[in-house]
C-alpha positions as CSV (number, residue, x, y, z in Angstrom):
1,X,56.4,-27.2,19.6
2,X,57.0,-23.8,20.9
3,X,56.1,-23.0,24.6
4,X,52.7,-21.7,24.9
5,X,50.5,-19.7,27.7
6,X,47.0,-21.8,28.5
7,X,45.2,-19.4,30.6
8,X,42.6,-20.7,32.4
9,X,41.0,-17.2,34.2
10,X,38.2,-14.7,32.9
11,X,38.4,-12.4,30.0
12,X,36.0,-9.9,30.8
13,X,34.9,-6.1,29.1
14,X,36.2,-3.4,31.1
15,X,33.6,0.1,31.1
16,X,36.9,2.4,32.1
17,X,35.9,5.6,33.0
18,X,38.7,8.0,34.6
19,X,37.5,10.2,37.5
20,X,38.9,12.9,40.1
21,X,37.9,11.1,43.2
22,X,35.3,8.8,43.4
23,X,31.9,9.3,44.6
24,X,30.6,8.8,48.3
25,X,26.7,7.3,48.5
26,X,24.3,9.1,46.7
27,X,26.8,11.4,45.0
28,X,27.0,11.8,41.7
29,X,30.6,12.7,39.6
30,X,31.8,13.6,36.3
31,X,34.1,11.1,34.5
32,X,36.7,12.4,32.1
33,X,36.7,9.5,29.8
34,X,35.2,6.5,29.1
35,X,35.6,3.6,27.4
36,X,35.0,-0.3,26.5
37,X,38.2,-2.3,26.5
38,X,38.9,-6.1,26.9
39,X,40.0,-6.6,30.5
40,X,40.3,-9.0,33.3
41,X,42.8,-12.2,32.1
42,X,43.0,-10.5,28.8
43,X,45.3,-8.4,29.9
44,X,47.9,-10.8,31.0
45,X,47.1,-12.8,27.6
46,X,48.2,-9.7,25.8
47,X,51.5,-9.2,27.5
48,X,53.0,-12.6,27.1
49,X,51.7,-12.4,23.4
50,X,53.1,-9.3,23.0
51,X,56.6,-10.6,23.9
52,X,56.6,-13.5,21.9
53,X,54.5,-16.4,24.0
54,X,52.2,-18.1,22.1
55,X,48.6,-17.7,24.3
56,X,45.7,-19.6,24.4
57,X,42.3,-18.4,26.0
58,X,40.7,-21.6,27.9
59,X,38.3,-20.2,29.6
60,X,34.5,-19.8,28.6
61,X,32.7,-16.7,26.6
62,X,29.4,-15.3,25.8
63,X,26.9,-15.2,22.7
64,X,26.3,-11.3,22.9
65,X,27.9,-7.7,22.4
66,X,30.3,-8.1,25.1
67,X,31.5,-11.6,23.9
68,X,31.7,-10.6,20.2
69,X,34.1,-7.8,21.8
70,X,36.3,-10.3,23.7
71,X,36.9,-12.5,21.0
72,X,37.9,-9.6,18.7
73,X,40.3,-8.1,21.3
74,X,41.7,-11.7,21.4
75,X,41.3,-12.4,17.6
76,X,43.9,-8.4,17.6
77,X,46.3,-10.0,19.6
78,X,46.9,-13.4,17.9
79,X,45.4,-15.0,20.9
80,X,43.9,-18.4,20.0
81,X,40.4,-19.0,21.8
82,X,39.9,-22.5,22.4
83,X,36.2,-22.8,23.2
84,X,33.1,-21.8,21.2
85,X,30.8,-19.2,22.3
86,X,28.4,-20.3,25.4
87,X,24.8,-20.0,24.2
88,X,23.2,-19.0,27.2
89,X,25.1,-15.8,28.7
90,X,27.1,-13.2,27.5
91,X,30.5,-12.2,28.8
92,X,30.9,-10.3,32.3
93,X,31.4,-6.5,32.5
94,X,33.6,-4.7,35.0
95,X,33.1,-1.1,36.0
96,X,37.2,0.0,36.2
97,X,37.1,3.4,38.1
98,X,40.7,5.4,38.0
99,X,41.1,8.3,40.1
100,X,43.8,11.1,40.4
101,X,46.0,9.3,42.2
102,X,45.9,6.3,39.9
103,X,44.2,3.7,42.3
104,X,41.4,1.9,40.3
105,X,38.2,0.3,42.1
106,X,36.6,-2.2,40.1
107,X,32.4,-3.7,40.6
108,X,32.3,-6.4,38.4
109,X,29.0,-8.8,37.2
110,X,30.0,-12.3,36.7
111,X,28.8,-13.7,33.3
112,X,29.5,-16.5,30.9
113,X,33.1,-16.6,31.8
114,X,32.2,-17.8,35.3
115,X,31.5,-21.6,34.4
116,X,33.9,-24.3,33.1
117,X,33.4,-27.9,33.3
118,X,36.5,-30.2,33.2
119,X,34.7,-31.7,29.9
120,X,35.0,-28.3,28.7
121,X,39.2,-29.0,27.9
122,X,39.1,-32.6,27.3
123,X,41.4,-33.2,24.2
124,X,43.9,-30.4,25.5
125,X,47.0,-32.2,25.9
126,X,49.7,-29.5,27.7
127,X,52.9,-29.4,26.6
128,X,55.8,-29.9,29.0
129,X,57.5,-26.5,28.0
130,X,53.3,-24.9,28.2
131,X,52.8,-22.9,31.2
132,X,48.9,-23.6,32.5
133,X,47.8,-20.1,34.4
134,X,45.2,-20.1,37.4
135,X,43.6,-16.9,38.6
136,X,42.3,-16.8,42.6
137,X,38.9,-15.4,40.7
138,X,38.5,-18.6,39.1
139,X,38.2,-20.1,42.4
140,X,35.7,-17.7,43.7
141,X,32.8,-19.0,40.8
142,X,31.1,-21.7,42.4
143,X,30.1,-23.1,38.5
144,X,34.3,-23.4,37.8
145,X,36.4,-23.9,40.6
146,X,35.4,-27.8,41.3
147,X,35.6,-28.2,37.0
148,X,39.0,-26.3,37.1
149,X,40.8,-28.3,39.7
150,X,39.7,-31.7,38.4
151,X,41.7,-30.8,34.9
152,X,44.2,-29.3,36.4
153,X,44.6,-32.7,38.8
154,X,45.1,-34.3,35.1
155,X,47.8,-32.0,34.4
156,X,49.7,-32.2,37.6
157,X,53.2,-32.3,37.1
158,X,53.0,-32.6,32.8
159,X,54.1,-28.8,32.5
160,X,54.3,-25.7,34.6
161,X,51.6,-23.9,36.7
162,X,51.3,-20.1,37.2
163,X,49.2,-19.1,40.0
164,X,47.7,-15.3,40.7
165,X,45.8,-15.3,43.7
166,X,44.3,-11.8,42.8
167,X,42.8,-9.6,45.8
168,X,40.2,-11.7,46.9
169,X,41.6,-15.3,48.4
170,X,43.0,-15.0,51.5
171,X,42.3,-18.1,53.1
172,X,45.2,-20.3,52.1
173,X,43.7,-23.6,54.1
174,X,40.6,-24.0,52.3
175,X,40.2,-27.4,50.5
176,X,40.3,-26.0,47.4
177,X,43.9,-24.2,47.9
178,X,44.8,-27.6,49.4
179,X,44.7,-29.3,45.9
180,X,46.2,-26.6,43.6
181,X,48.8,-25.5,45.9
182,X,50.5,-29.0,45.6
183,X,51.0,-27.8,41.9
184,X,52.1,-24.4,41.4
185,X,55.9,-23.9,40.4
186,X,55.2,-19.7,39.9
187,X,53.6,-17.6,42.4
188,X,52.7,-14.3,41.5
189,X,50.9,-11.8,43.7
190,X,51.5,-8.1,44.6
191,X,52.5,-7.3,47.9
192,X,49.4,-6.5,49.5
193,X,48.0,-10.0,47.9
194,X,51.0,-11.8,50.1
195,X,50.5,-10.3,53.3
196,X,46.9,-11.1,52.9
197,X,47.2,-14.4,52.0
198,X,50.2,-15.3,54.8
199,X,49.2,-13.1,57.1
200,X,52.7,-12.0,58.0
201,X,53.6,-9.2,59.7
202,X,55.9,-8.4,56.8
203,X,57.1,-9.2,53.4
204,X,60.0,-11.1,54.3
205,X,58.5,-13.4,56.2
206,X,55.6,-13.3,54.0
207,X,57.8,-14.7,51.3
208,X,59.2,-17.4,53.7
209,X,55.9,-18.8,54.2
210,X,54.8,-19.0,51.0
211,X,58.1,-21.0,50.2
212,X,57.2,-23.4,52.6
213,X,53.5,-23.4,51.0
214,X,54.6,-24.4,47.8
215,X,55.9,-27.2,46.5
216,X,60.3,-27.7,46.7
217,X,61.3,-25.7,43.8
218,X,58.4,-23.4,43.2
219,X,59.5,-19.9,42.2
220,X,57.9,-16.8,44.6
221,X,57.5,-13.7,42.7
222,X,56.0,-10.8,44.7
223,X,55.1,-7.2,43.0
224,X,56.1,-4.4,45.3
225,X,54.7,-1.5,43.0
226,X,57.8,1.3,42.6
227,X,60.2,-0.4,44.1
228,X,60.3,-3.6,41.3
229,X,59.8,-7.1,43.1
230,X,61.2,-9.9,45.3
231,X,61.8,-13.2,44.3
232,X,62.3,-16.0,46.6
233,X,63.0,-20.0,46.0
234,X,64.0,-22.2,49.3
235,X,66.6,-20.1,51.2
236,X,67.3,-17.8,48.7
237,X,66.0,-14.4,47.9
238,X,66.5,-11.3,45.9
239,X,65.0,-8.0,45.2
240,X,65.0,-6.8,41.7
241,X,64.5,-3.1,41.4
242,X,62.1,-0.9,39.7
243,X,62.0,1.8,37.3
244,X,61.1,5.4,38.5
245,X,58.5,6.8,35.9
246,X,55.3,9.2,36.3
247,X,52.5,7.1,37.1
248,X,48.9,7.8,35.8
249,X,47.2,4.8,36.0
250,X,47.9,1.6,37.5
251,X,45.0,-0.6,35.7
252,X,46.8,-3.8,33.8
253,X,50.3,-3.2,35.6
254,X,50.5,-6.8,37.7
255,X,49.4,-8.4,34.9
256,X,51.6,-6.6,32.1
257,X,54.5,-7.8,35.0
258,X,53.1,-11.6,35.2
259,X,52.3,-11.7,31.0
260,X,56.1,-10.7,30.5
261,X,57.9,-12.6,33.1
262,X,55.8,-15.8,31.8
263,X,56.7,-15.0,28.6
264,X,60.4,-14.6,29.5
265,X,61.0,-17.7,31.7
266,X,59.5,-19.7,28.4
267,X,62.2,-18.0,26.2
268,X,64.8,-18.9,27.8
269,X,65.8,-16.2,30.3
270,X,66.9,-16.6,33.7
271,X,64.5,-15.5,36.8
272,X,66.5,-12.3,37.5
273,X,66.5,-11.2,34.0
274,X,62.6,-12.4,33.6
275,X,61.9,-10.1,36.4
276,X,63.7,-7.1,35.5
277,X,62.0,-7.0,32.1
278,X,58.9,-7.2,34.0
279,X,59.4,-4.8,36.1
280,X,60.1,-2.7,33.1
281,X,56.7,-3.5,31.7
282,X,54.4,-2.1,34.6
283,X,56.7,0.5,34.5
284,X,55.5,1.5,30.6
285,X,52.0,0.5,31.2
286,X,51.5,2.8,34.6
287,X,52.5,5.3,31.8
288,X,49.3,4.9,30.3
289,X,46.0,4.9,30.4
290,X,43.4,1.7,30.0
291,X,43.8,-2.1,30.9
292,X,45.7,-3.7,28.3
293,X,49.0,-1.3,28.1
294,X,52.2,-3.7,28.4
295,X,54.9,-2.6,25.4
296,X,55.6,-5.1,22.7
297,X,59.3,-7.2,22.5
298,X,60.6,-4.4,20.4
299,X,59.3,-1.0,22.8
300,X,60.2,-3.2,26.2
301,X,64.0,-3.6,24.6
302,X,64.3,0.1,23.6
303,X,62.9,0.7,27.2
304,X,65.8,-1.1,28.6
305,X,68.5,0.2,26.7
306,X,67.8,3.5,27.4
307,X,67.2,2.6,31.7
308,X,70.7,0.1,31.2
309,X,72.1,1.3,34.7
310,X,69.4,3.4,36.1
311,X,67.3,1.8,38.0
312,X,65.2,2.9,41.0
């Protein structure tokens, strides 16, 4: 059986609305567009399917206007959605706010998406080529974390484990990062996220401690916006460089980098290489505008053809 992505985070429905600057309290501003688009893990779901890795959705969705719009953006993509429609809720909806300087700034409401139960995936059997992905916003929902972690404690060491830690866990003791840590063979954060979550007083030794976090073996993979990423595994690592392109909006770009580096390491390719199609990735989708903008297999190819030796 082919390799396949089994995403465990939140698919929620982006409101994206583009402004100049955004507002101080009590002001008022003018958006220049705006627009519903599938968001949150979707976006990494559609990168790895868009270069060739077979994705499943895991996690829970709602009964209502914002679920039926998950599932469609999902159903567009090939992606296969495991579990039915929760009864009771409806999916989440995130406010995505891009300025002029293509910084976004999200306020999000939690819905449907923000409970699992480890009954929820019994019968899902991971393969030992299947990459299982955790978001650190799954471990944020009190109705998920404790139902995630005892599935994933089933699938310890049966296949590979992805791990995003995302903006918002920084506290790398807590019991809960004490029993996935133990498990995760990718680490993928962007630079910010690393310093946070070490706090180190810089990226390399940032990246040294979360070597000696993670279990012997584990491969570190840490964003660093323009300039590509870093890479690190026991004494060894690397920078792999960017691409120079006009950015407009960063929304999607980490996770167009962590779909397609997924979905290369399953393929076949080795970390370097993973990473530098990657790289290439957010460098397309800070190109464009909205969420969900990594390139397909074919664009990223024709992308790195015409960059073979430019770099930067």
């Amino acid at each position: 059986m082919p390799a396949r992505l089994l995403y465990t985070g939140q698919v929620v429905i982006d409101l994206v609305m583009a402004v100049d600057a955004l507002p101080t309290a009590g002001q008022d501003v003018l958006a220049r567009s705006a627009s519903f688009e599938a968001g949150g893990g979707f976006n990494v779901m559609a990168a790895a399917a868009r270069n060739g890795l077979a994705t499943c959705y895991l996690g829970r969705h709602g009964s209502g206007r914002f679920g039926e719009l998950a599932r469609q953006a999902m159903a567009e993509e090939g992606i296969e959605v495991f579990l039915s429609a929760s009864s009771e809720q409806d999916t989440g909806l995130s406010v995505a706010l891009t300025d002029a300087s293509a910084e976004r700034s999200f306020i999000s409401q939690v819905g449907a998406e923000g409970g699992l139960a480890a009954a929820d995936l019994v019968g899902l059997v991971p393969a030992a080529d299947d990459w299982i992905m955790v978001s650190g916003y799954s471990l944020l929902h009190p109705g998920k974390a404790q139902g995630l972690l005892d599935w994933l404690a089933l699938q310890a060491g049966r296949c590979f484990l992805a791990f995003d830690p995302g903006p918002l866990v920084s506290a790398p003791d807590a019991p809960m990062m004490g029993r996935l840590l133990p498990w995760v063979t990718l680490w993928s954060s962007n630079r910010d996220e690393a310093l946070r979550f070490t706090a180190a007083a810089s990226l390399e030794q940032a990246l040294q401690m979360l070597v000696e976090r993670l279990p012997s073996g584990a491969l570190v993979v840490v964003r660093d916006g323009a300039a590509g990423c870093w890479l690190a595994r026991g004494a060894w690592c690397e920078q792999v460089a960017g691409f120079a392109v006009q950015a407009i909006d960063s929304n999607g770009a980490g996770d167009a980098h962590t779909g397609v580096m997924l979905a290369a390491l399953a393929s076949g390719s080795n970390e370097v290489d993973a990473a530098r199609q990657a790289n290439a990735a957010a460098a397309v989708a800070v190109t464009r505008h909205g969420p969900a903008t990594c390139p397909a297999s074919e664009e990223l190819r024709a992308f790195l053809a015409g960059r073979q030796g430019c770099s930067g």
